[in-house]
N, C-alpha and C positions, 0 to 999 in steps of 0.2 A: 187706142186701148182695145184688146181683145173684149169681144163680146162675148167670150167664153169664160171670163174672169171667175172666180171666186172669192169674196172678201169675207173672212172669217176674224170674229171680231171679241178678244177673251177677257175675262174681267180683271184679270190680273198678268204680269210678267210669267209668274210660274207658269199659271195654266196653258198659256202660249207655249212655252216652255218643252212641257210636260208633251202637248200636240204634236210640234215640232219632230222629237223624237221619235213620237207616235209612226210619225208619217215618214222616220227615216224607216223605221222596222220594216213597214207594209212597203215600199218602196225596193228596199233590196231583199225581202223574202223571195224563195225561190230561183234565184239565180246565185250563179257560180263567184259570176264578175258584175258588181254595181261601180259605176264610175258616177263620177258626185265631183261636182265642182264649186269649193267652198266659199266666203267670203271672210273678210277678217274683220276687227272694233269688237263689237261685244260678243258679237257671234262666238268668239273663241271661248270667253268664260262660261257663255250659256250650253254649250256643247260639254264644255270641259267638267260643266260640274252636272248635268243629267244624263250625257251618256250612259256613265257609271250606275246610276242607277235606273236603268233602261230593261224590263225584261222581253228576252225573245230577240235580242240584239246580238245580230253573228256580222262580225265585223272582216271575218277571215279574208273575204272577197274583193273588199273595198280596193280602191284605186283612186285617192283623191288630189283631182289639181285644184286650183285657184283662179277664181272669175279675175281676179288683178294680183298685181304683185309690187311691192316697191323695189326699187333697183340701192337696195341696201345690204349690209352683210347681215347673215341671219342672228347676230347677236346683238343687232340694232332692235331697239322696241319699236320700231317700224315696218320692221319684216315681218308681214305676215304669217308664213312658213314659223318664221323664229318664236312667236309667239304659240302657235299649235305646238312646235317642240316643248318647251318651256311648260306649257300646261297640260296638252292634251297627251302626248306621248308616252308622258312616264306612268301616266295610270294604266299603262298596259292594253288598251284596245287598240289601237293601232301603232304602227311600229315605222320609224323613218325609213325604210324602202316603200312605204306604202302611199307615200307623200311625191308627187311630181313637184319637183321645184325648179325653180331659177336657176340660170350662173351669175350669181350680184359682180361678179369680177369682168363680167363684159358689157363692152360699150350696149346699150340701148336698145341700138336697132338690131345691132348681131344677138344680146340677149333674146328678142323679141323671134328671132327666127330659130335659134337654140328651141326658147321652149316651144314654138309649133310645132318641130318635131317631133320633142317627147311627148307633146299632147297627141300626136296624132299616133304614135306607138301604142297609144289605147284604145286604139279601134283600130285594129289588124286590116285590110279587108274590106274599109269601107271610105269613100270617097270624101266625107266629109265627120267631123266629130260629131256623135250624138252623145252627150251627157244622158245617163236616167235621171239625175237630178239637180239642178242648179238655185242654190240661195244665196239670193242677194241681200242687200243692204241698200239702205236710200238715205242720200243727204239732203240737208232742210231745201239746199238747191236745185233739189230734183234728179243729182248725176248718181248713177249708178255704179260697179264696179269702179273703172277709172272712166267712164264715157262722162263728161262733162257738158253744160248746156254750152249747143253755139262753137262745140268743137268738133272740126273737118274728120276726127277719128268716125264722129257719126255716123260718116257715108260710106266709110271703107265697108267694102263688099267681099273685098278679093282676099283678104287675110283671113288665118284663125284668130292667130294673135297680134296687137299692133302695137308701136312699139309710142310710148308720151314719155316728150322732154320738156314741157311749159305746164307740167300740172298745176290751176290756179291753186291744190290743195298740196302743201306739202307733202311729203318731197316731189320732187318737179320729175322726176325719174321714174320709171314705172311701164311695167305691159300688163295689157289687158286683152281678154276675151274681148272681139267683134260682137256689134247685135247679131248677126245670120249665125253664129256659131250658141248664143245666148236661147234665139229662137227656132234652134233646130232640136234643141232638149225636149225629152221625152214632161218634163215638168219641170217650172221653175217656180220657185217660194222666193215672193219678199217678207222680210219681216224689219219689220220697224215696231216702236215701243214710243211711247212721251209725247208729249204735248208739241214740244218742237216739233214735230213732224205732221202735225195736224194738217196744217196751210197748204202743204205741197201736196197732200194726199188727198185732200180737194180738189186742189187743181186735175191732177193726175188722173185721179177716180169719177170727176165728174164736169168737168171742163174739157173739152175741143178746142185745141189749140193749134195756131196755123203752124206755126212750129215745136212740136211738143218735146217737152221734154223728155231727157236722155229715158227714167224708169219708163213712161206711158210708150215709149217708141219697144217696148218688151215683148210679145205678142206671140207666144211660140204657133209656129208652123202647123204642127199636127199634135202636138203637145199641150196640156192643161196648164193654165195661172193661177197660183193661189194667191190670196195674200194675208198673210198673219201680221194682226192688230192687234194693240192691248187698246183698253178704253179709249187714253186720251190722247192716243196717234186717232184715233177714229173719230174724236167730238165732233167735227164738224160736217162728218159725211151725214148727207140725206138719202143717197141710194139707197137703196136695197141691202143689206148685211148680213151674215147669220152669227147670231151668238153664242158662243161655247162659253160651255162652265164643265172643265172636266174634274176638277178636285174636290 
């Protein structure tokens, strides 16, 4: 776990919320091109329903991929992508060429090599991806995007993107962001919510583990860690935390 961390910890969903956004605005102000790689689960409806009311939010620049992806058609409630179309799209801040997606209609590993391309078409010029921003998601098991505990994708080094056919999580199909590609972002945000998530984010947050898991293996390079809590993802931390109350 980075020792540069920050755990910012809100009394409520919205106020986290409301943060979130906050720190999309400060985050792509001033430049042309924000690249931002996003996650999917609640994340979608939480973006879908504050973006819109977000002020000082220019979205013109944006260029958004995806930390994972399921190897589904985008009209499946499993796609990712399909889900941002479905909700976030039509309100009008971002527009599907602005979305790097998938080809669901190829096998696995050729999908997995497909989208490193396009991923890397957004950094013209430079050797490796640098995200300005990456938010993730965490499950009660600690795996992140699609990096799960205790799987050999952990080590890969040499990919942007890699390519999982045995997801223990539904659908078994899926690429994902590498950690060196996770940890070469300018900043990445976890945000977790609920009590369910307490346990792990103990672990995570305040446990040394010989093998840690997939979130704690996060640690960007030259980059800042936040992590946004609501109360009772956070009960159990004793660390250090700072508390917002923005509403």
């Amino acid at each position: 776990m980075s020792s540069s961390h920050q755990i910012c910890v809100f009394s409520s969903p919205a106020e986290l919320a409301l943060s979130l956004t906050q720190l999309l605005v400060h985050e792509s102000q001033g430049t042309c091109s924000f690249r931002l790689a996003l996650s999917g689960g609640s994340l979608v409806q939480l973006l879908s329903r504050e973006l819109p009311k977000t002020a000082g939010l220019n979205t013109a620049g944006w260029k958004v991929a995806f930390c994972d992806e399921r190897l589904v058609p985008f009209s499946d409630p499993e796609s990712t992508y399909g889900e941002y179309k479905r909700q976030l799209v039509p309100l009008g801040l971002l527009s599907e060429s602005q979305f790097v997606t998938i080809d669901p209609a190829l096998p696995v590993e050729e999908a997995a090599v497909d989208y490193t391309k396009k991923v890397r078409e957004l950094f013209p010029g430079d050797d490796h991806p640098v995200f300005d921003l990456v938010i993730l998601g965490i499950g009660p098991d600690g795996h992140t995007a699609s990096l799960f505990p205790g799987h050999p994708l952990l080590q890969v080094t040499d990919k942007v993107v890699a390519p999982i056919s045995d997801s223990p999580k539904p659908p078994p199909q899926r690429v994902t962001l590498t950690l060196p590609v996770i940890n070469a972002a300018k900043t990445v945000v976890f945000v977790a919510t609920g009590e369910g998530k307490a346990a792990v984010l103990k672990r995570i947050l305040q446990e040394e583990e010989s093998d840690p898991l997939p979130a704690a293996r996060v640690s960007p390079v030259h980059g800042k860690l936040l992590w946004f809590l609501d109360e009772p993802a956070a009960r159990e931390l004793t660390c250090p935390v700072e508390k917002h109350s923005v509403l």
